[in-house]
C-alpha angles and dihedrals in degrees: 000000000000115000098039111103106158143040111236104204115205128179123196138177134239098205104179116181125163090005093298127098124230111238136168141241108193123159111221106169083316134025122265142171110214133144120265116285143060153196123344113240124216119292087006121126125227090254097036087050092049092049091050098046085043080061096049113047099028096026083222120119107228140184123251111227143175113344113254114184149340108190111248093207133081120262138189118204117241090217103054114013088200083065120095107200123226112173128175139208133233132170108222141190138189143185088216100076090130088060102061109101102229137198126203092221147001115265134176113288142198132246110293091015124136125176127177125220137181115239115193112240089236085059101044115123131173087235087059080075133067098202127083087215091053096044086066092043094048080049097059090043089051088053093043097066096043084071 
């Protein structure tokens, strides 16, 4: 596809506790629902990467567990149209679940925000979800749980 010049590698956790699933609400630039995680940084690997954005944004240390998903399709960031996505999928657990800061739901936020939140598997919907990439992903949970 012309125009598109880099990969972009991202790396995101599927942390289930209590049949729900944690997720994020952040605003950068605009607001968006995604699960926990982000973008792989040079001579990092998929697991090291998730740890380290898991750090970051939750302040909690987790397990990488069984691989989940990497989208088959092609798609474009929406943050950069010269970026092929490419996102993958890990299960994760922690021993930390009191430190996560929680809110009960998502709310409007300002500008560099980013909450977390707990959604019910039974409540779980692809429009929940702002990414293409996550819509899938919601879909096979939901699936999933449905088994």
């Amino acid at each position: 596809m012309s125009g598109v010049n880099n990969f972009n590698l991202r790396v995101y956790g599927l942390l289930i506790y209590d049949n729900a699933v944690l997720v994020t609400d952040e605003h950068r630039g605009v607001s968006m629902t995604k699960f926990p995680g982000g973008g792989l940084e040079k001579g990092e690997g998929l697991a090291d990467g998730l740890q380290r954005e898991f750090m970051e944004e939750l302040g909690i240390t987790i397990e990488v567990g069984r691989f989940f998903y990497v989208n088959d399709f092609l798609q474009i960031s929406a943050f950069n149209p010269a970026d092929q996505l490419l996102s993958f999928y890990y299960e994760v657990s922690t021993n930390e679940l009191t430190r996560i800061k929680i809110e009960a739901v998502k709310r409007e936020m300002v500008k560099g925000e980013q909450f977390f939140r707990w959604v019910p598997l039974a409540d779980l919907s692809p429009e929940q979800f702002t990414f293409p990439i996550d819509k899938v992903v919601c879909e096979m949970l939901v699936k999933n749980s449905e088994q």
